[in-house]
C-alpha positions as a printed NumPy array, in Angstrom:
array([[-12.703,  -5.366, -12.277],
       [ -9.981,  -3.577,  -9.795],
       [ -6.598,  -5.275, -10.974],
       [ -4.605,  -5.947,  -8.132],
       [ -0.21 ,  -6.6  ,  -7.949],
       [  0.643,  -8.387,  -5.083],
       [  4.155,  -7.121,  -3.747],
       [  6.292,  -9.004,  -1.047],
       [  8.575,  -7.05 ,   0.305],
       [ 11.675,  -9.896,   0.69 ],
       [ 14.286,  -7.818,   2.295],
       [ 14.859,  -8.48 ,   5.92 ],
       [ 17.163,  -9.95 ,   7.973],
       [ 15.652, -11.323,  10.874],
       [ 18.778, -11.049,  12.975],
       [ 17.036, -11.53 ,  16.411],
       [ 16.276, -15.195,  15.025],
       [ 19.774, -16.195,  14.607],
       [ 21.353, -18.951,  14.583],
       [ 18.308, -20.015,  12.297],
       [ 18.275, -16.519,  10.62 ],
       [ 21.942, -16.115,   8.944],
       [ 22.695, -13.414,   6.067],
       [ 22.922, -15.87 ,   3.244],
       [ 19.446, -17.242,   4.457],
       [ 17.307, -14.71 ,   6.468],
       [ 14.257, -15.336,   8.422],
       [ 11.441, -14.696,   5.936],
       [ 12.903, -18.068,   4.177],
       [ 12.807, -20.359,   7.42 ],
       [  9.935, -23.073,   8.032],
       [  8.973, -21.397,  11.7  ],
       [  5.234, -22.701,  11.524],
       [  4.248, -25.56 ,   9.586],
       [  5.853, -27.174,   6.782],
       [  6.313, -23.769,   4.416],
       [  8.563, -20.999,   4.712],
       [  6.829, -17.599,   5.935],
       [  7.975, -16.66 ,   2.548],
       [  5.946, -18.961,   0.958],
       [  2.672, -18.526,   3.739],
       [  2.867, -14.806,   2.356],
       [  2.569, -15.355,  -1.067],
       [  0.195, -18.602,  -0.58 ],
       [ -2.442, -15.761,   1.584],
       [ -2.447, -13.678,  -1.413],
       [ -3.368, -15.974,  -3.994],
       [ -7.012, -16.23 ,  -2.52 ],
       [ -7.432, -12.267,  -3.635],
       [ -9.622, -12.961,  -7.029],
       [-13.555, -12.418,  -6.458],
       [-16.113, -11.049,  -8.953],
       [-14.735,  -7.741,  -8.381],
       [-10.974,  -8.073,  -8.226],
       [ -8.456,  -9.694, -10.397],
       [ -4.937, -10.096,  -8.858],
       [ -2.138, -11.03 , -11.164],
       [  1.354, -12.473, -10.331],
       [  3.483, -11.105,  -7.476],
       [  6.152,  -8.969,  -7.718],
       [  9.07 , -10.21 ,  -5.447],
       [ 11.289,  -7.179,  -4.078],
       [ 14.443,  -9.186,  -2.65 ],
       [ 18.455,  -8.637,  -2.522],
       [ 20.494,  -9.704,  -5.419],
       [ 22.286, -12.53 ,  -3.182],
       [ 18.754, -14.434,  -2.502],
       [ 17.289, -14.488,  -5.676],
       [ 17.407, -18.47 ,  -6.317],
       [ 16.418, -19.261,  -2.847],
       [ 12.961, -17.044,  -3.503],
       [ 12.679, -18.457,  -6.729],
       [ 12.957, -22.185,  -5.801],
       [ 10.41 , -21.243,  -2.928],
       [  8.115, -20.021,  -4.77 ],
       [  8.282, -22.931,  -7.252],
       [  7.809, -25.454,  -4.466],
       [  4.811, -23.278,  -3.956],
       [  3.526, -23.701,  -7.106],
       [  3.269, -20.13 ,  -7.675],
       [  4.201, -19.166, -11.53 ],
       [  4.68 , -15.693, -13.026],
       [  6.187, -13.619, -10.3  ],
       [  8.726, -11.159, -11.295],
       [ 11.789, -10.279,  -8.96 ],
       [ 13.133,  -6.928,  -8.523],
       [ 16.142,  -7.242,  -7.285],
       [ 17.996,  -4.573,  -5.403],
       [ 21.836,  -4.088,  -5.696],
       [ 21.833,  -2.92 ,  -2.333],
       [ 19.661,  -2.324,   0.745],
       [ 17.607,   0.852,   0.92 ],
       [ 14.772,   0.114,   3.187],
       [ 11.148,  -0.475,   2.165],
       [ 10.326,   3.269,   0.501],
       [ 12.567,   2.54 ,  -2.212],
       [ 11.656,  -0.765,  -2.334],
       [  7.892,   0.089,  -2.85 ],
       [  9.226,   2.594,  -5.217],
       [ 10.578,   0.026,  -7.9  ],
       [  7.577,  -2.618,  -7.537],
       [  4.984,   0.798,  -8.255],
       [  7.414,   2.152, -11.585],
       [  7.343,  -2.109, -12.239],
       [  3.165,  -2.038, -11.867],
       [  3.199,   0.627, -14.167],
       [  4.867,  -0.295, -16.819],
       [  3.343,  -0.719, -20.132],
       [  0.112,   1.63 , -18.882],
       [ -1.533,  -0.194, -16.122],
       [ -2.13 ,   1.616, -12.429],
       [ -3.235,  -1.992, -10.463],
       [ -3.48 ,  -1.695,  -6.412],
       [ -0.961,  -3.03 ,  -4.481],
       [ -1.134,  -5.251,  -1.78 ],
       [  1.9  ,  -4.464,  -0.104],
       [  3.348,  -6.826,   2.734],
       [  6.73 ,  -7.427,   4.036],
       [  7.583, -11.547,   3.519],
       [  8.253, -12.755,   6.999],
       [  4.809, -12.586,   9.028],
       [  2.738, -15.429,  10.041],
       [ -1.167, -15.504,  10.424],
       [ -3.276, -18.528,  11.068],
       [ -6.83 , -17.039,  10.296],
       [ -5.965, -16.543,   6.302],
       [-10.116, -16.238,   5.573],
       [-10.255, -13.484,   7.81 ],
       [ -6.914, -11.681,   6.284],
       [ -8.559, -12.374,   3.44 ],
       [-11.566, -10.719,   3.74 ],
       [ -9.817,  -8.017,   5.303],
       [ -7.48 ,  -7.437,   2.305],
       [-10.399,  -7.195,  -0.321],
       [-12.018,  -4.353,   1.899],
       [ -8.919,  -2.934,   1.566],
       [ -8.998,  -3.518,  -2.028],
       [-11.971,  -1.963,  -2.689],
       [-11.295,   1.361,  -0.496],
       [ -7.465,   1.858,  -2.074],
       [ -9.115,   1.665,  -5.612],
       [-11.235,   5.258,  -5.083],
       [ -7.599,   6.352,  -4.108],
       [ -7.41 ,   5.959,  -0.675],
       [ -4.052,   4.501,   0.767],
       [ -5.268,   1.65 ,   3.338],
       [ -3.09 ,   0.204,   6.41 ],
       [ -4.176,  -2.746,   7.898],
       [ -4.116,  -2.489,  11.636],
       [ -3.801,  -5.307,  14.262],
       [ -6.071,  -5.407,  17.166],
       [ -3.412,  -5.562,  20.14 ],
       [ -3.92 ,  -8.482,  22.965],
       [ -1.222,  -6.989,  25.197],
       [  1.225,  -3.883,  25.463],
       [  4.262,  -4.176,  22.834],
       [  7.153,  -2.293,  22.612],
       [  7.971,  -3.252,  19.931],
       [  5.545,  -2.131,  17.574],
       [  4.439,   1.448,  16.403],
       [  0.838,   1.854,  16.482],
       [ -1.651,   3.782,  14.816],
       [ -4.024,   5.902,  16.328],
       [ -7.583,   5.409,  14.684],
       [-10.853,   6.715,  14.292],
       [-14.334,   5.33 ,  15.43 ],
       [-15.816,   2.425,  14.915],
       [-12.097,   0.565,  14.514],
       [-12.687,  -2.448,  16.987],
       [-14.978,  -3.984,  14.903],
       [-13.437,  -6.314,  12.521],
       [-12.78 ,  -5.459,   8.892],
       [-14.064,  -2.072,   9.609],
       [-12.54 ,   1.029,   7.585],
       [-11.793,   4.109,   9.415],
       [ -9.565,   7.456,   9.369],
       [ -6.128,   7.364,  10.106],
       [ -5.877,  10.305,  13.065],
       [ -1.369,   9.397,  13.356],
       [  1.17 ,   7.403,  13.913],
       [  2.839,   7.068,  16.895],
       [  6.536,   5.241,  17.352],
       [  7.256,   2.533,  19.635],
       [  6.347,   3.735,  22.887],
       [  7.44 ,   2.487,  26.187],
       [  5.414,  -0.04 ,  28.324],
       [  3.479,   2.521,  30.408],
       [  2.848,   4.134,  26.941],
       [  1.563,   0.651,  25.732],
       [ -0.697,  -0.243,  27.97 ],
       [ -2.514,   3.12 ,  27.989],
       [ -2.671,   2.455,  24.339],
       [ -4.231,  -0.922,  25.214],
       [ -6.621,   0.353,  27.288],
       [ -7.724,   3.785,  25.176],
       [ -8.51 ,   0.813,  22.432],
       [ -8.238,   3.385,  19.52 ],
       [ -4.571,   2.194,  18.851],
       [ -3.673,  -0.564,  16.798],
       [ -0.195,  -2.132,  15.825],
       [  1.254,  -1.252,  12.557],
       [  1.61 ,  -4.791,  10.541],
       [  3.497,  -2.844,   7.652],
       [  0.786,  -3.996,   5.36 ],
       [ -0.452,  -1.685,   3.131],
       [ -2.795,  -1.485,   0.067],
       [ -2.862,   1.659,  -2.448],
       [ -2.545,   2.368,  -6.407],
       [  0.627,   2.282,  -8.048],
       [  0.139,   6.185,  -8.715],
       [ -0.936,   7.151,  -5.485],
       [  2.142,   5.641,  -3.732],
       [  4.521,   7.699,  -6.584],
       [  2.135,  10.833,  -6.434],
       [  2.778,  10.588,  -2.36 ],
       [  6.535,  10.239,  -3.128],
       [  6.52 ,  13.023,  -5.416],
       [  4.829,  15.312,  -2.796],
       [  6.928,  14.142,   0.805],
       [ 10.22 ,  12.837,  -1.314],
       [ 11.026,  14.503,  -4.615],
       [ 14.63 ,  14.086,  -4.63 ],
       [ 14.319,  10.069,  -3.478],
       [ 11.64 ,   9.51 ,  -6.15 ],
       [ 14.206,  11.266,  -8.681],
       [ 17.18 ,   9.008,  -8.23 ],
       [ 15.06 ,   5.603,  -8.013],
       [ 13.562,   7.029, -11.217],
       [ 17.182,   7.203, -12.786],
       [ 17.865,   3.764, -11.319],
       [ 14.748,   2.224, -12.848],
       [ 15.804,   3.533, -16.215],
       [ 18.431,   2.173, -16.067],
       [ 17.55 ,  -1.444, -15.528],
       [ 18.413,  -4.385, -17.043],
       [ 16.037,  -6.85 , -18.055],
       [ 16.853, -10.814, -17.444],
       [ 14.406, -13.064, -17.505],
       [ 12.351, -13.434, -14.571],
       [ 15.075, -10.836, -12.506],
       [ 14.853,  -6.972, -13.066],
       [ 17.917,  -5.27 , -12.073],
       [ 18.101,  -1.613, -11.492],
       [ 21.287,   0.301, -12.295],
       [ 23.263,  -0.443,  -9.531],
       [ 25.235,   2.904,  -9.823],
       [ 22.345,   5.24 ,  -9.576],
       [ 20.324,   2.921,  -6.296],
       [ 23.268,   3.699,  -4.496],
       [ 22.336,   6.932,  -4.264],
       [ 19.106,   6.472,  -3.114],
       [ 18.898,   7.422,   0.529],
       [ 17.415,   4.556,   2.47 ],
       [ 14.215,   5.26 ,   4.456],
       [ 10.921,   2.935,   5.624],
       [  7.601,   3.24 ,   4.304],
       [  6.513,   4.535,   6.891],
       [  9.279,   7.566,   8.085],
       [  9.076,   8.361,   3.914],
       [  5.581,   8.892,   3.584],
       [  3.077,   7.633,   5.68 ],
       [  3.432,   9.466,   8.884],
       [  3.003,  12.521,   6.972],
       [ -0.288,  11.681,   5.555],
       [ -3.332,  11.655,   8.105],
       [ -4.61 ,  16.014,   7.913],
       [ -2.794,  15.443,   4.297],
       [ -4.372,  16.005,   0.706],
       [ -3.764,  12.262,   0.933],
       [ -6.927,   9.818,   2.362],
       [ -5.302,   7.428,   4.908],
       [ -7.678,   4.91 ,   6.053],
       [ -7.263,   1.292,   8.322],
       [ -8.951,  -1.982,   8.213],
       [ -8.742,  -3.24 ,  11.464],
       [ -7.661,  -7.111,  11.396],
       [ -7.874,  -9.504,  14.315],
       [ -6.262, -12.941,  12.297],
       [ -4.026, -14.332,  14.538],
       [ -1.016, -11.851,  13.084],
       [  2.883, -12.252,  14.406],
       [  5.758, -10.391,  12.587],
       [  8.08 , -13.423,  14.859],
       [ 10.309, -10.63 ,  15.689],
       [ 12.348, -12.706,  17.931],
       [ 12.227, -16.187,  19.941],
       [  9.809, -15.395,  22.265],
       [  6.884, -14.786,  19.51 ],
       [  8.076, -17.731,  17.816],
       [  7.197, -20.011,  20.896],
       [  3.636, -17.843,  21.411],
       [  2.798, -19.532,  18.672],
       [  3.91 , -23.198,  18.542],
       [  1.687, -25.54 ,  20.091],
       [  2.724, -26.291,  23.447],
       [  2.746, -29.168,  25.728],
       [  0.721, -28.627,  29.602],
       [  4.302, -27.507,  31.01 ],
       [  4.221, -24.949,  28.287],
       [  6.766, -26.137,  26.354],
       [  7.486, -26.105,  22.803],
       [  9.799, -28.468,  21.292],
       [ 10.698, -29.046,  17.37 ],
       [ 13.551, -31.715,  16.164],
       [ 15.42 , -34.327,  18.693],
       [ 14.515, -33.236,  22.258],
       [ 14.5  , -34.721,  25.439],
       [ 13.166, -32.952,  28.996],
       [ 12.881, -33.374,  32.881],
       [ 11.028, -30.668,  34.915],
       [ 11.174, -28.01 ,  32.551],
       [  8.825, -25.17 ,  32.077],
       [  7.902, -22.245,  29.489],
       [ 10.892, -23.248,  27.326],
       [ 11.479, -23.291,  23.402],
       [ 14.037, -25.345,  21.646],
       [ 15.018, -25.97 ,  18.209],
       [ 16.926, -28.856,  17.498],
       [ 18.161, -28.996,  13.694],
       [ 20.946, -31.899,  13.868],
       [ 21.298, -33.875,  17.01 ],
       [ 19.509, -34.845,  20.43 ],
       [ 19.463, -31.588,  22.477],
       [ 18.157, -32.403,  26.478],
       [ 16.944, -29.844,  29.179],
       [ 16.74 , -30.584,  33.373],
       [ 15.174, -28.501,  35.387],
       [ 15.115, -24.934,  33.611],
       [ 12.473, -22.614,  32.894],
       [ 11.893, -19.803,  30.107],
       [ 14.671, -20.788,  28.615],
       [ 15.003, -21.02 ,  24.598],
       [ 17.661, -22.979,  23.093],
       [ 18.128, -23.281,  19.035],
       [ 20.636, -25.908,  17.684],
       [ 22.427, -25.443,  14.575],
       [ 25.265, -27.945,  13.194],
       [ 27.772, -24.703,  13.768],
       [ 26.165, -22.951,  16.278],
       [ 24.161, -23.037,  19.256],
       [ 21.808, -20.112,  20.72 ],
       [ 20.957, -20.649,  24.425],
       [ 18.821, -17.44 ,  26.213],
       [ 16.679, -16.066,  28.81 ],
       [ 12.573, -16.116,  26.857],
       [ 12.854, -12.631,  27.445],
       [ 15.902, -11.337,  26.574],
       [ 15.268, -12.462,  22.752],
       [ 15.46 ,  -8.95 ,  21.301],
       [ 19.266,  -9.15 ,  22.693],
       [ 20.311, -11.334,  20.329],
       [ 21.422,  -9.043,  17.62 ],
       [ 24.021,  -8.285,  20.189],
       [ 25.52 , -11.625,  19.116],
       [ 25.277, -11.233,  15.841],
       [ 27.275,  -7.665,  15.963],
       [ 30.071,  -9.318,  17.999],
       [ 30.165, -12.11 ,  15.237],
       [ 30.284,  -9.329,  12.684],
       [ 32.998,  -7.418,  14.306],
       [ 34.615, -10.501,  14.287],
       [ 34.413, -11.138,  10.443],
       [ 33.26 , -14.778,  11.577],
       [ 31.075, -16.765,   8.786],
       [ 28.124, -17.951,  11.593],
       [ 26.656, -14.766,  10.662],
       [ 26.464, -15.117,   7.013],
       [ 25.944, -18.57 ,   6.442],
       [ 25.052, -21.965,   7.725],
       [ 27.085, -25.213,   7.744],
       [ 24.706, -26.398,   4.61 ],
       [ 24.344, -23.622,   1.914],
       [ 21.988, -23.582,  -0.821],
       [ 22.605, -22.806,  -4.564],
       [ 20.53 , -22.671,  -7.495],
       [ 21.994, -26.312,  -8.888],
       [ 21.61 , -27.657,  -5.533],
       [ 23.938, -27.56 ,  -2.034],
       [ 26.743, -28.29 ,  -0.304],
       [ 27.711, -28.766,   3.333],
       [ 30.922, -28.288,   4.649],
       [ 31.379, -31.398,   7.07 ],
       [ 34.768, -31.163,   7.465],
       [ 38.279, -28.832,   7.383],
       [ 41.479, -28.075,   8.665],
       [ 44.573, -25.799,   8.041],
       [ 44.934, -27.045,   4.236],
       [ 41.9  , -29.011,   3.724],
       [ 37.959, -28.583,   3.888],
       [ 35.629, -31.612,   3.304],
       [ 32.439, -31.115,   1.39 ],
       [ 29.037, -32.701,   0.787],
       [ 28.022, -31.608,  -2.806],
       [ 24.152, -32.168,  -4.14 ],
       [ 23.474, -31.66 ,  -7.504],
       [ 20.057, -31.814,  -8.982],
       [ 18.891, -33.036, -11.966],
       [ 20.282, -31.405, -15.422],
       [ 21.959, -29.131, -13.017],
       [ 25.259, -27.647, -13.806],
       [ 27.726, -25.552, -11.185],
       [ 29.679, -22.597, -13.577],
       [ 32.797, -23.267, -15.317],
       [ 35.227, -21.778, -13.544],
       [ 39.099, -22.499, -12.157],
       [ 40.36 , -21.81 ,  -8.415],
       [ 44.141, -20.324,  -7.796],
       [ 44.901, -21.84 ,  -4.607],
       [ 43.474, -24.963,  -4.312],
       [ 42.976, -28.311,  -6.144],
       [ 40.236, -30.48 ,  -5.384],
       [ 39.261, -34.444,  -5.591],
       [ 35.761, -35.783,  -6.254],
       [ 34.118, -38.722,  -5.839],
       [ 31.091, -39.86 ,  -6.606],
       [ 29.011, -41.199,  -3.616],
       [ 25.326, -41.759,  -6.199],
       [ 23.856, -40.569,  -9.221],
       [ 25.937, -39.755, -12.384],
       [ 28.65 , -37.057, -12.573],
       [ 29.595, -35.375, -16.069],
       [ 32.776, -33.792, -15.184],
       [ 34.55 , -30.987, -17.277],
       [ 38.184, -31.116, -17.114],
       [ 40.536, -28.879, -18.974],
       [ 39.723, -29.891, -22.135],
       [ 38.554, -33.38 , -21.404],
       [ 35.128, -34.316, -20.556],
       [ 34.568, -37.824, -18.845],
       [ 31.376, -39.811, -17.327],
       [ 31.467, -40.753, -14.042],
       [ 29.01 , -42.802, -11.772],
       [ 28.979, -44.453,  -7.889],
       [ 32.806, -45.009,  -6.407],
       [ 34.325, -43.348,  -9.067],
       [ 36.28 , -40.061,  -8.571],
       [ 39.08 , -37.558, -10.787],
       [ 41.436, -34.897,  -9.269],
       [ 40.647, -31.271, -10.336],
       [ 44.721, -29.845, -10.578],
       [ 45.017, -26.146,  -8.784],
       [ 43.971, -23.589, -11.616],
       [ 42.512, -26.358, -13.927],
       [ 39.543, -25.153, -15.803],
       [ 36.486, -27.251, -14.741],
       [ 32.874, -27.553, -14.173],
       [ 30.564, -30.175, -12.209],
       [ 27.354, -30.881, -14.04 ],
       [ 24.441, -33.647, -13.393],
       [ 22.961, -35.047, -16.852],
       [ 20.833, -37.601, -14.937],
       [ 16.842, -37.624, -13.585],
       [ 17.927, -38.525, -10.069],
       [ 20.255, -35.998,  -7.958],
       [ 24.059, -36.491,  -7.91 ],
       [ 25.844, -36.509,  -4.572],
       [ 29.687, -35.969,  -4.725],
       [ 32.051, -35.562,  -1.655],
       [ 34.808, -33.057,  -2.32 ],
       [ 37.914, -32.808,  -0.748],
       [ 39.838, -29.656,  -1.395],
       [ 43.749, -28.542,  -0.348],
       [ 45.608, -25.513,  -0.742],
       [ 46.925, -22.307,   0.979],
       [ 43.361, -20.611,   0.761],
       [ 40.589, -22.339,   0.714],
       [ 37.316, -19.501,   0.941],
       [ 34.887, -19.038,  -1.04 ],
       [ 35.974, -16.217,  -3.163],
       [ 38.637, -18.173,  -4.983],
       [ 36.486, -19.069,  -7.698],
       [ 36.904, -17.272, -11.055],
       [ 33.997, -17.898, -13.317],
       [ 33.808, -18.535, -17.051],
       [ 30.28 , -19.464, -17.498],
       [ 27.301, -19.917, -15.396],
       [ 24.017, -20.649, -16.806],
       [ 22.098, -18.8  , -13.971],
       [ 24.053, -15.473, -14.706],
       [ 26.783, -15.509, -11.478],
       [ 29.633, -13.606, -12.061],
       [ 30.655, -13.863,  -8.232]])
């Protein structure tokens, strides 16, 4: 049997899909096709790995420190059980990423392949991805590394490619890996399109845990060394491996690809492709989101509470109220409850331009959305002013938010359903529907939910300072300090 690690690389941003995309919640956790998260599509396709052959055990989740809940709670809505999250203190690309999940494969004696892919892609052939994968499987396990390589349907820019052997055109086929070649231009594209011996690069890549380290010892000594010190350093808890945050700092950040792979075709190291044509999008920005959507005989591609009149070629998103279009083509228009996102089709790879000027401008539409998930539950900040901010608060069941006290602002709560255990200074009280207590500035407190159904509290809090940050924590059982 060739035992087999799934790893999901969960670190992106998605910044061209703002205002969907935000920091607090990137793209590889939004619902863009179907009911699931792309998140949760990736780590659905590669539960279908097992055959007579191969034996594929839980994933390994590489993700930032900050999203750790949000991947978790995916992945039990999933159904998926086992998975262990590496979680890095700070971003270093996808080299050191892959880095941490092969020392994690490792450990304890094992050398399993992994099935490397990053966690925001969609493809709607999974049997043929699939089938694809487990040829991979079976060529990385003589010690090849494998790349799976898309069969392009148009010039894209926005790609790098790799050049391939022959044969490649024919689906699942494995072949030699001549080079890589960056994004090219759209001249440069379309020859590529026409040579057909150039495929895109879907970042997908399956190899053993040694052969990825034995490639890093050979192209990146002095990268493998400090991830090395990192990983000895981590700290174990529960589900959520931590390396020491010191030493990854380090670690120079670099892709898979710049790290290692371009330097391995002509290389002591076998680089081989399986050429996949499965309906594969990396949803880079708006425009490949509405390539896929299903589309009405104007081309249009509508989701949430729309309305249109002579339009043509146009994508909206409409999250929290009725959005309506007259007369406008290629347009795409995404509606958030703080933010809206109105652009030309093709200028969708401009968007990051907005999300720099929002960062220059230290405004929280980058970061976060009106409606913010936690691991007890959410709020939604429906309200403020000067001195005051209004707040929806859900709290699921046996859920508890941390003990902790604010210094600039007190807060009331009242309780709008379910049943509220409320910590108080020393005092701890009951309360259920239309009842409600006043939390004193720097009172010691805690909100926590000892019922089966979820409790919904609106808070209303005043002060000088009312962010985020002013919350000094005591306890927390999910292990938040911050």
């Amino acid at each position: 049997m060739i035992q087999v690690t799934p790893v999901i690389l969960c670190g992106c941003s998605g910044t061209r899909l703002w205002p969907l995309a935000r920091g607090g919640f990137p793209k590889q956790f939004l619902c863009l096709t179907g009911d699931n998260s792309l998140f949760q599509q990736t780590a659905e396709r590669l539960q279908g790995l097992d055959s007579t052959t191969i034996q594929a055990i839980a994933p390994l989740i590489v993700c930032n420190e900050e999203h750790r809940f949000l991947a978790q709670e995916q992945l039990r809505e999933s159904g998926i059980k086992g998975a262990k999250f590496l979680l890095e203190p700070i971003a270093r690309n996808t080299a050191p990423a892959l880095t941490l999940a092969a020392l994690a494969a490792q450990d304890g004696g094992a050398d399993p392949v992994l099935v490397v892919t990053p966690a925001d892609q969609a493809v709607s052939r999974v049997e043929i991805f699939t089938q694809a994968v487990k040829t991979a499987i079976t060529e990385a396990a003589t010690g090849s590394i494998v790349i799976l390589g898309i069969q392009p349907d148009r010039p894209e820019t926005g790609y790098g490619y790799i050049k391939a052997g022959a044969s490649a055109n024919t689906q699942g086929t494995v072949t030699t890996v001549e080079r890589f070649v960056e994004k090219p231009n759209l001249e440069t594209a379309q020859a590529y399109v026409n040579e057909g011996s150039y495929f895109w690069n879907a970042g997908i890549f399956v190899l053993k845990a040694s052969v990825w380290l034995k490639a890093m010892e050979t192209f990146q000594p002095e990268m493998l060394t400090k991830i090395k010190h990192a990983w000895e350093s981590r700290q174990p808890d529960s589900q959520f491996l931590r390396p020491g945050k010191a030493e990854f700092e380090q670690v120079p950040g670099e892709s898979i690809d710049y790290a290692v792979m371009e330097r391995c075709p002509g290389s002591a190291f076998a680089t081989k492709m399986v050429s996949l044509d499965a309906g594969w999008s990396d949803l880079g920005a708006w425009d490949a989101v509405w390539n896929i959507q299903e589309k009405d005989a104007d081309g249009n591609a509508h989701k949430g509470d729309v309305i249109s009149k002579d339009c043509r070629d146009t994508f909206v998103h409409a999250s929290s109220r009725l959005v309506s279009l007259v007369g406008v083509q290629n347009l795409v228009v995404i509606e958030t409850a703080d933010a809206i996102l109105v652009a030309d089709k093709s200028r969708g790879q401009d968007v990051k331009h907005i999300v720099e000027a929002l960062n220059k401008q230290r405004r929280q539409e980058q970061n976060l959305h009106r409606k913010v998930y936690r691991p007890w539950g959410w709020y939604d900040s429906i309200d403020g002013g000067g001195r005051f901010k209004v707040k929806r608060i859900l709290v699921n069941p046996k859920a508890s938010l941390s003990l902790q006290m604010h210094h600039h602002r007190a807060e009331h709560w009242v309780v709008v359903s379910g049943t509220a255990e409320i910590t108080n200074g020393d005092k701890v009280t009951i309360l259920s529907e239309n009842q409600s207590t006043y939390i004193p500035l720097g009172q010691t407190h805690r909100l926590s939910n000892p019922g089966t159904i979820p409790l919904e509290i609106i808070e209303v809090q005043s002060g000088s300072y009312l962010g985020e940050d002013d919350i000094v924590r005591f306890e927390d059982q999910y292990g938040r300090t911050v």
